[in-house]
C-alpha positions as CSV (number, residue, x, y, z in Angstrom):
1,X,168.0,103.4,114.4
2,X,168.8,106.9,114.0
3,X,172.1,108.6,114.2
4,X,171.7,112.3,115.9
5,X,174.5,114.4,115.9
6,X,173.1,117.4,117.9
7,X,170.1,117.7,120.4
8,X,167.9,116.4,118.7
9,X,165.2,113.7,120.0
10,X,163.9,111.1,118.0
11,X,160.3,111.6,117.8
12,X,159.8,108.7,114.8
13,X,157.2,107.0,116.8
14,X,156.2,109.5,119.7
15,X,152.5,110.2,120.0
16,X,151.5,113.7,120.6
17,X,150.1,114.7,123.5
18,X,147.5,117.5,124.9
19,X,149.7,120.1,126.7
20,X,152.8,119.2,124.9
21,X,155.1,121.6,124.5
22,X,156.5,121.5,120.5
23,X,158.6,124.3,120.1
24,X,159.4,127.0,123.1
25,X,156.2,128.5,124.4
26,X,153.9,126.7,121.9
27,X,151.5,123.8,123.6
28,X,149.2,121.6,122.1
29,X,145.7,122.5,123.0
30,X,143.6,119.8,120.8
31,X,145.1,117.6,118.7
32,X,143.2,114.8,116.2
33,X,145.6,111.8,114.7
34,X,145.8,111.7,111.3
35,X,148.3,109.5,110.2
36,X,150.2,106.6,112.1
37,X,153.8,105.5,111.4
38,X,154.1,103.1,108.3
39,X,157.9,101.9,108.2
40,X,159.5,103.0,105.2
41,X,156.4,105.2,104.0
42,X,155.2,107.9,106.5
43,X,155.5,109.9,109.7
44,X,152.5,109.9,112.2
45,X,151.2,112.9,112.0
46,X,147.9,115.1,114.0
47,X,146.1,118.4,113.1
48,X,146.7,120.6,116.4
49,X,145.8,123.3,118.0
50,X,148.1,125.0,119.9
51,X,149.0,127.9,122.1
52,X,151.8,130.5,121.4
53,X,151.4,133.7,124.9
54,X,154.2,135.5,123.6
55,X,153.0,135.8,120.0
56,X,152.0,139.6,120.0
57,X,149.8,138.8,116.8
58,X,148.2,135.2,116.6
59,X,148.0,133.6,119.7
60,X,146.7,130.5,118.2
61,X,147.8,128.3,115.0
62,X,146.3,125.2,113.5
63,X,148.9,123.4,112.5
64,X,149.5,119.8,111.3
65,X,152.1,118.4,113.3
66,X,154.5,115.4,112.4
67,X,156.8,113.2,114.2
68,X,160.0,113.2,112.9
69,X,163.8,112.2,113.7
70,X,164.4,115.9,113.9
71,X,161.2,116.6,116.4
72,X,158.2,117.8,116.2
73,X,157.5,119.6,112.6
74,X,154.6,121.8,112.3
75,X,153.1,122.5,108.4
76,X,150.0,124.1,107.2
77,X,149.6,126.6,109.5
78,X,146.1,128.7,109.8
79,X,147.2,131.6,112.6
80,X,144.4,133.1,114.8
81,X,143.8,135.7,117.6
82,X,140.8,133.7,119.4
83,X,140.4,130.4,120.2
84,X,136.9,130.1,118.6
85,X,138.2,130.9,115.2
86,X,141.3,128.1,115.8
87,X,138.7,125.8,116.4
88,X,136.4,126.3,113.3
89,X,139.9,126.1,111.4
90,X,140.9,123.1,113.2
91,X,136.9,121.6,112.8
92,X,137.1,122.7,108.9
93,X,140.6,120.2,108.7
94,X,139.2,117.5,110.4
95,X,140.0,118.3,114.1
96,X,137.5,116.4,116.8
C-alpha cells in the first residue's frame, strides 16, 4: 500500500482507458498495452495517442504512458499537428 501525501491517485494497477483524460486537456485517443504490472518489477504501461486543443503547436503526441503511484506518466513523446501523422508514429511504435 502506498502512502500519498498530496493529491495524488494511485494509478499502480489502473488500466488506461480511450477518452481518458491524463493530464489537463490531454485525452487518450488510441491506446495499445504494452506492459502489465509485475509486482516488484514494472509499471503497466501503453503507447497512446492523445489529444492536447489548447496546444497552439502539436495538437497531437504519441506518448508512452505508465501507471504509476504518482499518476499517469507520459515518456517518449513524438508531437504532431495532424492526426494522420500521430497515427503512422503511433503504428511505427507498435500502436493497433
Amino acid at each position: 500500500m502506498y502512502l500519498l501525501t498530496d493529491n495524488s491517485v494511485d494509478l499502480t494497477f489502473a488500466e488506461l482507458k480511450l477518452g481518458e483524460v491524463i493530464a489537463t486537456d490531454i485525452t487518450v485517443l488510441a491506446l495499445t498495452k504494452k506492459n502489465n504490472r509485475e509486482i516488484g518489477d514494472s509499471y503497466a504501461s501503453w503507447i497512446t495517442v492523445c489529444y492536447n486543443p489548447t496546444n497552439p503547436f502539436h495538437k497531437f503526441a504519441v506518448w508512452t504512458v505508465v501507471a504509476r503511484p504518482s499518476g499517469w506518466e507520459r515518456y517518449s513523446g513524438d508531437y504532431c499537428t495532424t492526426l494522420t501523422e500521430a497515427v503512422a508514429y503511433y503504428t511505427e511504435r507498435g500502436g493497433k
